[in-house]
TILO-258131 format. One line per 4 residues: number of its first residue (from 0); their letters; for each residue x, y, z of N, C-alpha, C. Coordinates in pm, 1 decimal. Atoms other than C-alpha are relative to their C-alpha. Layout:
NUM = a = X:Y:Z:X:Y:Z:X:Y:Z ~ ...;
//
This chain:
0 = xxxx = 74.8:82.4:-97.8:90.7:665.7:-3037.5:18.8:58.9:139.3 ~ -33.1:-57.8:-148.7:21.6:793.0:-2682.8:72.7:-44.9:39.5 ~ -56.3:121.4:-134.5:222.1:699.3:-2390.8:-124.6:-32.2:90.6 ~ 32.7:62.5:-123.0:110.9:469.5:-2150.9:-7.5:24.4:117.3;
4 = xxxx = -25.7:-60.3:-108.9:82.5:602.9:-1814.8:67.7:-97.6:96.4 ~ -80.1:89.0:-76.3:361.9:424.6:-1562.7:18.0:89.3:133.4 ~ -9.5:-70.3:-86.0:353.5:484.8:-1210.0:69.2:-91.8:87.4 ~ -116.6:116.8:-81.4:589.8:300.0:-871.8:-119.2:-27.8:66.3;
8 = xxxx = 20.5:30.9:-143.6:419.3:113.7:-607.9:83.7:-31.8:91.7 ~ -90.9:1.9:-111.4:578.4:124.3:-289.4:-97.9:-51.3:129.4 ~ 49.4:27.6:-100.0:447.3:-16.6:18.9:72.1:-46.6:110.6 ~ -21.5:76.5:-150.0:506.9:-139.5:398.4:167.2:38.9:12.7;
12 = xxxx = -126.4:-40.4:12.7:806.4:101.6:385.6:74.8:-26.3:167.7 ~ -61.7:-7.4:-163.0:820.6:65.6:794.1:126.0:71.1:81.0 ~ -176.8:-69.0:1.4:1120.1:341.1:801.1:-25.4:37.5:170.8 ~ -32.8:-3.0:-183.1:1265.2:397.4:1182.5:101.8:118.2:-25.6;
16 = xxxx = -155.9:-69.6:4.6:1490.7:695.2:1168.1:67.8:-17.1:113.8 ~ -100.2:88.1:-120.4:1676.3:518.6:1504.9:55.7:-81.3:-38.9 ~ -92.6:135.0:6.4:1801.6:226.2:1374.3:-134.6:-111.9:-87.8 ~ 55.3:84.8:133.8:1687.2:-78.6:1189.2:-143.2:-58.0:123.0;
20 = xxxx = 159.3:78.4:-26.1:1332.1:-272.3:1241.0:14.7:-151.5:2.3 ~ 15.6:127.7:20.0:1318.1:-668.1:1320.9:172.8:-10.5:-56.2 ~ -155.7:41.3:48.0:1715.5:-627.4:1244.0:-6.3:54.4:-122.1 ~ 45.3:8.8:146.9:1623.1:-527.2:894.4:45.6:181.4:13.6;
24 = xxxx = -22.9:-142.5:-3.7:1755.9:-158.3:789.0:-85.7:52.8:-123.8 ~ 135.7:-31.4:113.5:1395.7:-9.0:614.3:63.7:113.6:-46.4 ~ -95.6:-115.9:79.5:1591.5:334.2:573.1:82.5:-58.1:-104.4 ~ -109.5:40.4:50.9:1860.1:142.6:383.5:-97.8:-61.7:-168.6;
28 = xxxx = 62.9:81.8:101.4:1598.3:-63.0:184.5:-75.6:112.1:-82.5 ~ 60.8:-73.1:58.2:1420.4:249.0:85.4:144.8:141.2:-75.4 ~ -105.7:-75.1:107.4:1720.9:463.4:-31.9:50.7:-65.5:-141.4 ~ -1.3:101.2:81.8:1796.6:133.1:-220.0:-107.5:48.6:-99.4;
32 = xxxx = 116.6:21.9:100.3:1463.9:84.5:-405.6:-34.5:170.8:-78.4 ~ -10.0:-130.9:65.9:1483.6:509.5:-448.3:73.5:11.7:-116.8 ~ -89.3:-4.7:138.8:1779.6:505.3:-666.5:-22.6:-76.1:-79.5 ~ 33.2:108.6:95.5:1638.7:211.0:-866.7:-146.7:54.5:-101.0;
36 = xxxx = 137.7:-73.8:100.4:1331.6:401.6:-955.1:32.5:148.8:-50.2 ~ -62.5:-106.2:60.9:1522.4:740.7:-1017.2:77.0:-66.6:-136.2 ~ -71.8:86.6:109.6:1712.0:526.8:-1278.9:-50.7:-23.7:-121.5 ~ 50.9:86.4:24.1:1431.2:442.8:-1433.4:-16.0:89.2:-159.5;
40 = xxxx = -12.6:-137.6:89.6:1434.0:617.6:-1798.0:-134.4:-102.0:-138.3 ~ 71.0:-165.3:-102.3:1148.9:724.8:-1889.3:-71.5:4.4:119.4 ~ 83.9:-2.6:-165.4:1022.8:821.7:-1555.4:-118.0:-38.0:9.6 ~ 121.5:18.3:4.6:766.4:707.7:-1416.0:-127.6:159.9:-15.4;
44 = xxxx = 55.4:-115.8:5.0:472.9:949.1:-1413.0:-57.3:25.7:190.4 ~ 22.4:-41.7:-161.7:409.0:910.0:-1010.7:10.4:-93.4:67.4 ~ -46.6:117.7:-70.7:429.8:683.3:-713.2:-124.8:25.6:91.9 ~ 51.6:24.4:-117.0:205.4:530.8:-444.1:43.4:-94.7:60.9;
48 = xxxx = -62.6:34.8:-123.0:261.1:443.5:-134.2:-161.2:-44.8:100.1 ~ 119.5:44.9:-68.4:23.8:206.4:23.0:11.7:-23.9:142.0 ~ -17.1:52.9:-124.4:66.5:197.6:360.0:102.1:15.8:105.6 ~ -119.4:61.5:-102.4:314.3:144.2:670.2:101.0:56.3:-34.0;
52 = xxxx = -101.3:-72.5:6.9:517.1:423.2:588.5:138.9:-30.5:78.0 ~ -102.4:16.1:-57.5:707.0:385.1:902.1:-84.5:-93.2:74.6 ~ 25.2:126.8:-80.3:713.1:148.3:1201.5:-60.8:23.9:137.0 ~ 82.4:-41.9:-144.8:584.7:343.4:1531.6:-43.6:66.8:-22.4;
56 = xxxx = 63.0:-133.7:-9.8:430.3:610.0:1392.3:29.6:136.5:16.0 ~ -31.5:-131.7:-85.3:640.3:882.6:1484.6:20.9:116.3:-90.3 ~ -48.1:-140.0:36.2:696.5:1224.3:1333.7:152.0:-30.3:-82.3 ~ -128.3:0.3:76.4:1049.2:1223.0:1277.1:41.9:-115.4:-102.2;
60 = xxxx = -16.5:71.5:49.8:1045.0:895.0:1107.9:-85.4:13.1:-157.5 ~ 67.5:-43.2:134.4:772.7:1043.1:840.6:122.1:115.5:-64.6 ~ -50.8:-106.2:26.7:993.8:1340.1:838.0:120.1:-41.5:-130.0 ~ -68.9:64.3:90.0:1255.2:1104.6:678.2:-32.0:-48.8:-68.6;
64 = xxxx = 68.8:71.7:135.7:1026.6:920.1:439.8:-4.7:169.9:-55.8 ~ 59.3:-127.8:12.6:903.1:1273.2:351.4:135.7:42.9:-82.1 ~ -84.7:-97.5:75.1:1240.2:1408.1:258.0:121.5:-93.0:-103.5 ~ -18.5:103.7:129.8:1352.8:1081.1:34.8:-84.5:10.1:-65.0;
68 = xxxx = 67.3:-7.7:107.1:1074.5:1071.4:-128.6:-2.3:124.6:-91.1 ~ -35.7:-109.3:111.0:1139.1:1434.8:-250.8:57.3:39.6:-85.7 ~ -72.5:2.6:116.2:1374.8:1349.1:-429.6:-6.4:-94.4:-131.9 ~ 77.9:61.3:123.0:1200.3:1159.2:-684.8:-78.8:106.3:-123.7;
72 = xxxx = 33.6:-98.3:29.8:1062.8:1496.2:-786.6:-100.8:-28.5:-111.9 ~ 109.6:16.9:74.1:767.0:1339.4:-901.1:-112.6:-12.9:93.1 ~ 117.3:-7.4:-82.8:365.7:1357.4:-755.8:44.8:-190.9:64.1 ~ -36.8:115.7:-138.3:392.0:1098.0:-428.8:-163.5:-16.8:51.3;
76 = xxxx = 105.5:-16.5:-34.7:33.4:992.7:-318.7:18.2:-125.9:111.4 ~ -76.3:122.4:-118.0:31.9:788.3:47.9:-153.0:-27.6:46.0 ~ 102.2:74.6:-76.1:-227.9:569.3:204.4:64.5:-15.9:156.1 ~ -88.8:-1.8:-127.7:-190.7:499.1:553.8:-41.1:-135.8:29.9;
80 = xxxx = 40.3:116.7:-48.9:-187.0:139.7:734.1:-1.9:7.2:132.6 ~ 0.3:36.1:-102.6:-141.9:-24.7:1058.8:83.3:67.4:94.5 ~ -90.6:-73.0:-12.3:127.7:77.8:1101.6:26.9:177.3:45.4 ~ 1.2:-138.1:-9.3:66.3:408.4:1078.3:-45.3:52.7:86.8;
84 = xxxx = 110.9:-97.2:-57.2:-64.2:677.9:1291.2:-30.4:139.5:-72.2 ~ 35.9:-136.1:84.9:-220.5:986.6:1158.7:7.5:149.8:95.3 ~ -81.8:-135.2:-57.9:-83.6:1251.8:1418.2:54.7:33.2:-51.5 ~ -139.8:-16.4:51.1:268.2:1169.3:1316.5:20.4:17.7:-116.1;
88 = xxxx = 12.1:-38.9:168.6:174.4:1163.5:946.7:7.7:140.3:-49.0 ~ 38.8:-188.0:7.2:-0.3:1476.6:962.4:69.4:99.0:-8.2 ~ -127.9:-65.9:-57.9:289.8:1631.8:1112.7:88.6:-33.4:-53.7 ~ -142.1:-2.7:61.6:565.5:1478.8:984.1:-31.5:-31.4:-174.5;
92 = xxxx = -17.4:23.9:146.5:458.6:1458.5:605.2:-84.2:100.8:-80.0 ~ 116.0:-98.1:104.5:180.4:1722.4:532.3:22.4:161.9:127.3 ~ 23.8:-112.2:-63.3:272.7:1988.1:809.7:-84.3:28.5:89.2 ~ 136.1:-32.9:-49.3:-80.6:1949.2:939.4:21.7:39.6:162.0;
96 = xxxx = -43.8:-14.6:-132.1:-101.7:2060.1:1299.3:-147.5:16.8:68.9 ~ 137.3:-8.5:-66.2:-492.6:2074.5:1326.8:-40.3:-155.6:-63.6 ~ 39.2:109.2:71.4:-755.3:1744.0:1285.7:86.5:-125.0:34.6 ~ -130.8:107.8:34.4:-455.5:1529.9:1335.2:-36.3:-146.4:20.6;
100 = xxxx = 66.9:57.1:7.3:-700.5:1238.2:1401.4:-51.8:-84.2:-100.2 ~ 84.5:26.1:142.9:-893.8:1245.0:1061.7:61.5:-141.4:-60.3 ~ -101.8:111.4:32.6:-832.8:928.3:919.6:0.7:96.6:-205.4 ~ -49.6:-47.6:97.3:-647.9:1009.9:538.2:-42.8:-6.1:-105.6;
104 = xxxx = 58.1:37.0:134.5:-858.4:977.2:234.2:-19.3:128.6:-128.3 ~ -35.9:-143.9:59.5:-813.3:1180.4:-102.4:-57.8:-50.9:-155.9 ~ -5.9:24.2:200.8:-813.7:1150.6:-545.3:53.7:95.8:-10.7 ~ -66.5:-97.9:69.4:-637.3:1328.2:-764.8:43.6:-74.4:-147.3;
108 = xxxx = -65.2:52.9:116.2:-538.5:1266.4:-1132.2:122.0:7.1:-67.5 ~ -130.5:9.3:47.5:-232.4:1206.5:-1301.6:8.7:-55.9:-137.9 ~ -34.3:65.6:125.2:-161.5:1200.7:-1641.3:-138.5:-110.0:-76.1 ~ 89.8:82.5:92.5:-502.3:1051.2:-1748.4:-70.7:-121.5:109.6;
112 = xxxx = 2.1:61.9:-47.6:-512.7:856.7:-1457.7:-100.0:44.9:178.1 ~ 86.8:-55.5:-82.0:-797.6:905.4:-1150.2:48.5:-127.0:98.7 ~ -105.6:62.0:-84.3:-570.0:764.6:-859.3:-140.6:57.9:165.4 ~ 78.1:10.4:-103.6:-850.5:713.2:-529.9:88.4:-75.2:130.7;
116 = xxxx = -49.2:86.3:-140.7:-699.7:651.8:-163.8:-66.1:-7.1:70.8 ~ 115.9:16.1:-182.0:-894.2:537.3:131.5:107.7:-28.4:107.6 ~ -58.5:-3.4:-137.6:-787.8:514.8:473.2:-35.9:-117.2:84.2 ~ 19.9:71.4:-17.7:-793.8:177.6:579.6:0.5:-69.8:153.9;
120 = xxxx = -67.9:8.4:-127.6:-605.7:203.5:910.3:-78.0:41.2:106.9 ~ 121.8:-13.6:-107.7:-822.6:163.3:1241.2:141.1:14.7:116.1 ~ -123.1:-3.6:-131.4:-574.2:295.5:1603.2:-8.6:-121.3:32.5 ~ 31.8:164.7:-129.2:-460.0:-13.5:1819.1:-25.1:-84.6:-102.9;
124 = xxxx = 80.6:118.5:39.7:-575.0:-262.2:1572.6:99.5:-69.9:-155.3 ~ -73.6:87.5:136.5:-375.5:-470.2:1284.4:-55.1:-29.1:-111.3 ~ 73.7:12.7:110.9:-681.4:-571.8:1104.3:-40.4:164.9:-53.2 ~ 41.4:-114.4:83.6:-854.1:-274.2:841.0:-139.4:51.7:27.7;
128 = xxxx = 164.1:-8.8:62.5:-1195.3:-114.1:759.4:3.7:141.7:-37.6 ~ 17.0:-107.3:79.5:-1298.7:154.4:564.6:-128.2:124.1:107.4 ~ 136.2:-57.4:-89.9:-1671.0:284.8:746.2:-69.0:100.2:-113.1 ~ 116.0:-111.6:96.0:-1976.8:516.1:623.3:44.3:113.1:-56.2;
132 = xxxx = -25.9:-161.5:48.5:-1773.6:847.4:596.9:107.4:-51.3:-167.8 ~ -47.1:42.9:108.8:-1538.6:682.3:341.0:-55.8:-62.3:-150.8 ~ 57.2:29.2:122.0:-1765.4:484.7:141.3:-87.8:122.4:-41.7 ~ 70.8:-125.4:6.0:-1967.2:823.0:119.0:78.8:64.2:-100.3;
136 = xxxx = -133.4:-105.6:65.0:-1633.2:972.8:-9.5:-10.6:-111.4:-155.3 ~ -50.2:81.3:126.6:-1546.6:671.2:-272.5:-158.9:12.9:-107.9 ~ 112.0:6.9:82.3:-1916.7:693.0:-410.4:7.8:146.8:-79.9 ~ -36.4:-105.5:51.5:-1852.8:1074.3:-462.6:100.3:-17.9:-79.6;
140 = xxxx = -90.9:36.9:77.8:-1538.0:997.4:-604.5:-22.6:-64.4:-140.1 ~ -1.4:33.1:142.8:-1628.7:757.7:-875.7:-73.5:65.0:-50.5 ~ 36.3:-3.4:29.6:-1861.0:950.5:-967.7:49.2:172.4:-106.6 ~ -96.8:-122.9:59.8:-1604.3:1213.9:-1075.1:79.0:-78.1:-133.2;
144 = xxxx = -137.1:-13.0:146.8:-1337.5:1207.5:-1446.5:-91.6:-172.6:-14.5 ~ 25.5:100.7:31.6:-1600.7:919.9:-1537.4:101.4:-64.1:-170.0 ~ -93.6:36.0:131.0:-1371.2:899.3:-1875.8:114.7:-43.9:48.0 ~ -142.5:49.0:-54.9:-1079.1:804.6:-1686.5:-22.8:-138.2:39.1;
148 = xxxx = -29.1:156.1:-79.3:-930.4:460.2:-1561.0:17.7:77.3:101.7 ~ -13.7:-57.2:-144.8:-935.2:492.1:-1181.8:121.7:-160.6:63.1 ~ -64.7:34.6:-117.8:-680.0:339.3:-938.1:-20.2:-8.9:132.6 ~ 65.0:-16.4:-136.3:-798.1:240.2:-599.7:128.1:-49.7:68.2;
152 = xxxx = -92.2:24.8:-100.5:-504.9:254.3:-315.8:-53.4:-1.8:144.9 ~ 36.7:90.4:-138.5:-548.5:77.7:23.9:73.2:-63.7:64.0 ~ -93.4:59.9:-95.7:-363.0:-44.3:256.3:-41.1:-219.0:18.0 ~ 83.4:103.9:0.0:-590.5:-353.0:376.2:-88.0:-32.3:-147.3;
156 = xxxx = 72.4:30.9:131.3:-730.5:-566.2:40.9:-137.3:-23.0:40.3 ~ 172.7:110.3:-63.7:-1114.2:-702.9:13.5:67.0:-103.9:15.3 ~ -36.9:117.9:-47.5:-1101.0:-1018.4:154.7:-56.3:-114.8:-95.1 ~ -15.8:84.1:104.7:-1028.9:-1258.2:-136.1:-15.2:-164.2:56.7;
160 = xxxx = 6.0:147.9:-58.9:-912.5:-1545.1:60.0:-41.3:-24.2:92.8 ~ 106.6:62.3:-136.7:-1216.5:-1707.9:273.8:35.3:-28.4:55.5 ~ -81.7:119.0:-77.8:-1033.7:-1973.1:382.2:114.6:85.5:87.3 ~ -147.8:-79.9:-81.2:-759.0:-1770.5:540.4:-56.4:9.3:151.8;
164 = xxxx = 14.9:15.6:-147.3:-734.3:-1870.0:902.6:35.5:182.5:86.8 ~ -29.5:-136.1:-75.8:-607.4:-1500.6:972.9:-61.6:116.4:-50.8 ~ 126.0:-107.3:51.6:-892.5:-1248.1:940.1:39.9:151.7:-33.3 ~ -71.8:-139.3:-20.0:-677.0:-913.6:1012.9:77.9:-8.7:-154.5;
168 = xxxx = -96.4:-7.9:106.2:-497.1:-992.1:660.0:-58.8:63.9:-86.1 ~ 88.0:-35.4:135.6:-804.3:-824.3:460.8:-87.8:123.0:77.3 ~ 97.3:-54.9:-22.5:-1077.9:-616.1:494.4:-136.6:-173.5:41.6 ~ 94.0:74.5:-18.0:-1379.6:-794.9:649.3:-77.9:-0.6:-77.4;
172 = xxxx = 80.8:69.0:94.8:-1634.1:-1002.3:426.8:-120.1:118.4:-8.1 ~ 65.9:-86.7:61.5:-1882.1:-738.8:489.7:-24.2:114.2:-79.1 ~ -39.1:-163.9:49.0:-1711.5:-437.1:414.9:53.2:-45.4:-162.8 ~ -47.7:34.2:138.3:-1573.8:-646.8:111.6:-101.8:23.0:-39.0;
176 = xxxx = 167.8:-1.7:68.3:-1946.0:-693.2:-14.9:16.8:123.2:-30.0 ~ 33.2:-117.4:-7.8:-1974.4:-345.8:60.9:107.7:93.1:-139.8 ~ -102.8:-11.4:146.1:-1680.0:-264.9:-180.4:-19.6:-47.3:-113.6 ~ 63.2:84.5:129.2:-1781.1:-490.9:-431.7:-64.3:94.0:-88.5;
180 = xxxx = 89.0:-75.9:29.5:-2068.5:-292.5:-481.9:-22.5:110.6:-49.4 ~ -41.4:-167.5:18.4:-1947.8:26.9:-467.5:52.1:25.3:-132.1 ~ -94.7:-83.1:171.0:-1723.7:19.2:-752.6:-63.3:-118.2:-127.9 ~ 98.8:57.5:61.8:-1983.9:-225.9:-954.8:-29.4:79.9:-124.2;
184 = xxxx = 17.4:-138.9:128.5:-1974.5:-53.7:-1337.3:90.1:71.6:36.5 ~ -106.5:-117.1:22.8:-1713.3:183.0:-1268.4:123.4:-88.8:-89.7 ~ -83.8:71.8:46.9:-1433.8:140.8:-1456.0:139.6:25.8:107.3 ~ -148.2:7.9:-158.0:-1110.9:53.0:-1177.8:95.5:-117.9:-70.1;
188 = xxxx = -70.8:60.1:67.7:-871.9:-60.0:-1357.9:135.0:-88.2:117.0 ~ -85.5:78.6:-147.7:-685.3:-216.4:-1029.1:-2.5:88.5:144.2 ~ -27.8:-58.4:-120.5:-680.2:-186.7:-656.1:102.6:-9.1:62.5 ~ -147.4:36.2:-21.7:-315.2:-154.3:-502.2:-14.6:25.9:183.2;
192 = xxxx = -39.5:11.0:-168.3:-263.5:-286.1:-147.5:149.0:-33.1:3.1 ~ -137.5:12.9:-75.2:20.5:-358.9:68.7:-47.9:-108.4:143.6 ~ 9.7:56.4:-135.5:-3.6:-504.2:462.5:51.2:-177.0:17.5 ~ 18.2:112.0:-63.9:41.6:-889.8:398.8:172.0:-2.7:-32.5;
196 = xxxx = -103.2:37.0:-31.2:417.3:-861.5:307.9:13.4:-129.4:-157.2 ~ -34.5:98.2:66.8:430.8:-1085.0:-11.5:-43.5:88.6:-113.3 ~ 90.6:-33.3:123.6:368.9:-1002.7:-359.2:-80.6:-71.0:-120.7 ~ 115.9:72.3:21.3:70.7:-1093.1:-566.4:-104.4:65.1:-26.4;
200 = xxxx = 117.4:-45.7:63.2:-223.1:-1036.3:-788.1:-127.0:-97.3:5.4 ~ 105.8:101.3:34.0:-552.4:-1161.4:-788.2:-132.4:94.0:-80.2 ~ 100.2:-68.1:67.7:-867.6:-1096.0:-1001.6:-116.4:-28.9:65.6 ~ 85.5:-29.6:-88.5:-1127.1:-977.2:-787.6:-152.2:78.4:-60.7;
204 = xxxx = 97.6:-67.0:56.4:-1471.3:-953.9:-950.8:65.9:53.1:-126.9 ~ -72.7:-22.6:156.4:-1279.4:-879.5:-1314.7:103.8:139.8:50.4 ~ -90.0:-103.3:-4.3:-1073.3:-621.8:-1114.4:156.4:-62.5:54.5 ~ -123.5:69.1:-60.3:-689.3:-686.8:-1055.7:32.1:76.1:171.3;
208 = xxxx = -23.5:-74.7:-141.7:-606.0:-646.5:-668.3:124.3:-63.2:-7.5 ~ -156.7:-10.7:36.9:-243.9:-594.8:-642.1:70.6:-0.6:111.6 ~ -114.8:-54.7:-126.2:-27.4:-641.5:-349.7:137.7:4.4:5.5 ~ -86.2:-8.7:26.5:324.4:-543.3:-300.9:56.5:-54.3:131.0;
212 = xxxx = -107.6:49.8:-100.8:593.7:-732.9:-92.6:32.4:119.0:107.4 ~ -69.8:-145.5:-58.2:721.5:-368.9:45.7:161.6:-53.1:26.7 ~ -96.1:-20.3:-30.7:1011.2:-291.6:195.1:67.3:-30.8:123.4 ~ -11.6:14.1:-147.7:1033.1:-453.6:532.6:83.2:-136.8:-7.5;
216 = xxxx = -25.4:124.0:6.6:1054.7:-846.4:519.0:-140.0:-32.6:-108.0 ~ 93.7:86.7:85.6:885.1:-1105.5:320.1:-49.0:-88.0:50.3 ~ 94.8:118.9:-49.4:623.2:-1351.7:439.2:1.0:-96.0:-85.9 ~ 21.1:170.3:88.2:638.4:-1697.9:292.2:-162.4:7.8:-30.5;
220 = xxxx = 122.1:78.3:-10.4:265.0:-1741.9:156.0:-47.4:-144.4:-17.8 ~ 45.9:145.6:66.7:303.9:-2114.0:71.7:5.9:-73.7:172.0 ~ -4.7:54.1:-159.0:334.2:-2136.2:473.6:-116.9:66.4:67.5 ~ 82.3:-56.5:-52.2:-4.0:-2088.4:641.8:-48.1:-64.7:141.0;
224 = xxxx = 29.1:76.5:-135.7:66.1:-2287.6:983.5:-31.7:150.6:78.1 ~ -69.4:-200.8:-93.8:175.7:-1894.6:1132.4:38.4:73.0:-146.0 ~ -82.0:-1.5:138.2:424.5:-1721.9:955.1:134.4:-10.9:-3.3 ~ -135.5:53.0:-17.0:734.6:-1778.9:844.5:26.4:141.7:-141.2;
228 = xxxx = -54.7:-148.0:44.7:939.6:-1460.0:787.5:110.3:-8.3:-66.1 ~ -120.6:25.0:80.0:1234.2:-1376.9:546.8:68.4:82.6:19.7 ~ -52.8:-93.0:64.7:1452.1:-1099.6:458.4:-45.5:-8.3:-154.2 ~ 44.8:-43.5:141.4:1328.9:-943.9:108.8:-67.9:110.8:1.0;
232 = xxxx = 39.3:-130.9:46.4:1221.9:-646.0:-29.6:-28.3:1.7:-159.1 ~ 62.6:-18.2:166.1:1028.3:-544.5:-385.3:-64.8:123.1:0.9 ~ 70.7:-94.6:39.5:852.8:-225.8:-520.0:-62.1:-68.8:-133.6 ~ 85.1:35.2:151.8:567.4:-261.9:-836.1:72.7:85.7:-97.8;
236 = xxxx = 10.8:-75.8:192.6:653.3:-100.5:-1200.4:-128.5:-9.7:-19.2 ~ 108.0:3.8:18.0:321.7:-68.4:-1295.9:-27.7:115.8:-145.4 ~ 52.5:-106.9:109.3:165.9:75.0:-1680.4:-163.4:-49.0:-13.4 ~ 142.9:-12.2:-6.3:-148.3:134.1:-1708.3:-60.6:-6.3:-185.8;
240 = xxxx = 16.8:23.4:83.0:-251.6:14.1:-2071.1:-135.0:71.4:-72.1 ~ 120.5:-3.7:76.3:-558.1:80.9:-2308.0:-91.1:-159.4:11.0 ~ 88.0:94.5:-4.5:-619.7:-308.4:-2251.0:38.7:-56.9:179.1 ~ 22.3:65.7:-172.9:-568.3:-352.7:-1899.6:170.4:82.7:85.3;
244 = xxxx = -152.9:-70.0:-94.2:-288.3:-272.0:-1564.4:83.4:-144.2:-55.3 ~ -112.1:72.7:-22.6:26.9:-439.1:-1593.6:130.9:-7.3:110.4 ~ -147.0:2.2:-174.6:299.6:-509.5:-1283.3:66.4:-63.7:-8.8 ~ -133.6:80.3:-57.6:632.9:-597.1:-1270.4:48.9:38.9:106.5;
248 = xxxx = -73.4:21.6:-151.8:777.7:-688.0:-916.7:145.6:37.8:-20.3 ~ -161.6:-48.7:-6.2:1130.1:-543.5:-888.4:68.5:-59.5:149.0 ~ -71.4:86.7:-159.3:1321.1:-757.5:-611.2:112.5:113.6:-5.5 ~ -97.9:-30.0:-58.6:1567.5:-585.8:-393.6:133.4:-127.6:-21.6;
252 = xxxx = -72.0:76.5:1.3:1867.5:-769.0:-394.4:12.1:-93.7:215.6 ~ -15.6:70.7:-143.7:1878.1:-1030.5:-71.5:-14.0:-137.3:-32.7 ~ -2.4:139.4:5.6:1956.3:-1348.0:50.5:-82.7:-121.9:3.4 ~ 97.3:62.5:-49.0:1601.5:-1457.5:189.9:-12.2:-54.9:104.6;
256 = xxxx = -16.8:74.3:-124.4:1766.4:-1528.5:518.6:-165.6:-8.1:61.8 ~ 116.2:50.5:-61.3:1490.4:-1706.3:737.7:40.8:61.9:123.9 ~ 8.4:-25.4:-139.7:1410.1:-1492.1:1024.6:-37.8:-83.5:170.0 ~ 32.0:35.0:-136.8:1193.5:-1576.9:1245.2:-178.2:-98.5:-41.2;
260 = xxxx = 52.4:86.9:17.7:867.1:-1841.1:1255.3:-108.6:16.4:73.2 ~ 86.5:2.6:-147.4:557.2:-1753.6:1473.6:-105.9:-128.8:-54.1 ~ 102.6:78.9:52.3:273.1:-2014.0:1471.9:-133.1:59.6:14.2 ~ 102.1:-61.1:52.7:-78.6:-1962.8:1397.9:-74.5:79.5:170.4;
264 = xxxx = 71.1:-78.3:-117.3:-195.6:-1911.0:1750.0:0.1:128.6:81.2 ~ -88.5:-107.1:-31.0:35.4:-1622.5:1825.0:-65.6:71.9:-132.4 ~ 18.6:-93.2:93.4:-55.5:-1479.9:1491.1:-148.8:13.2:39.8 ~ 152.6:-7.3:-42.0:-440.5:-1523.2:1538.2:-12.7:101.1:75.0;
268 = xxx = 4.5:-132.1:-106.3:-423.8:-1271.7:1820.8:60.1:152.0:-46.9 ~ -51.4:-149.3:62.0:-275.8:-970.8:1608.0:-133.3:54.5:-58.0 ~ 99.6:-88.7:56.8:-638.3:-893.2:1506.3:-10.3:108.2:145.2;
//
């Protein structure tokens, strides 16, 4: 019987090589969650990384994601978020030294598996969007290893929940449509975000959209005055079946101390 193809999700790694983030030590949490997935027997077959690598953007702080993650000595595929900037990426994770602008979008297959990233991350801005040059790209894309299950990685999700008083938590309703559409008949066997800080699946149009807690803090979602922040940390397990994706959440070990509490009006303004 074949194997199954098993790959990590990792997200909202926010690493600082200075010192810790919000009090929180993301270096610490990501050496952590490293040795837990080196452990892991049999290996996975690869890892993504949705997002929020680090926390200002800087060079040297990719430089250090960059040279943990090498030691997984397995294919690493990265999305970029809010978080992010794509100078410091460029530079501190791919070498690049021209373009350094471009926003990051790619595919590649793995093991049976047609793994699609978009570039979700807009400068200055908290909320997402994709735009014309991307969906241009993702239409080319599916239209590649049509025999394959595909994987769509993203930082920002479509925007599932209407009701959600905080708009920056998704992709906007149009660009969702616009997504919808796009991957309409293809076969996408899940889309894997990151950005809201909690973890959680939903079925989106018969596709699973997947988000991962990361590696930073944890957002309460059963609190939607503001937010109300934790300590916690998780990475996905993720196999990719013959009858569908499957995800197990892997908690870090923590207490859940209660940080800190903003209310909605303060949050509202992070778009």
């Amino acid at each position: 019987m074949p194997k199954s193809p098993t790959f990590i999700h990792l997200t909202d790694l926010h690493a600082h090589c200075e010192g810790k983030v919000d009090g929180i030590d993301t270096i610490g949490n990501l050496d952590a969650a490293l040795a837990m997935i080196a452990a892991i027997d049999p290996a996975p077959d690869f890892v993504v990384v949705s997002g929020d690598l680090t926390d200002k953007g800087d060079a040297s702080s990719y430089r250090a994601v960059r040279e943990r993650l090498d030691t997984l000595h397995m294919p690493v595929l990265c999305a970029l978020g809010n978080h992010d900037a794509r100078p410091g990426f460029y530079q501190g994770m791919l070498d690049r030294t021209s373009d350094l602008d471009a926003p990051y979008f790619h595919d590649r297959v793995f093991d049976g598996v047609h793994v699609i990233v978009l570039d979700t991350s807009v400068p200055g801005k908290v909320s997402g969007a994709l735009g014309d040059d991307q969906f241009a790209f993702l239409g080319a894309a599916l239209q590649r290893h049509p025999e394959l299950p595909r994987i769509v990685v993203m930082h920002h999700g479509p925007r599932i929940v209407t009701e959600s008083p905080f708009a920056w938590e998704s992709l906007n309703e149009a660009e969702t449509e616009r997504l919808r559409r796009a991957l309409a008949g293809h076969r996408v066997a899940g889309i894997i975000t990151g950005h809201i800080h909690h973890d959680g699946v939903s079925s989106w149009h018969g596709i699973p959209v997947v988000v991962g807690n990361g590696l930073h803090d944890f957002i309460d979602p059963t609190y939607r005055k503001g937010l109300k922040i934790h300590t916690g940390a998780s990475f996905g397990q993720c196999t990719l079946r013959d009858t569908g994706l499957s995800v197990a959440f892997v908690p870090l070990p923590s207490d859940r101390r209660h940080l800190v509490t903003l209310d909605a009006e303060k949050v509202r303004r992070f778009e």
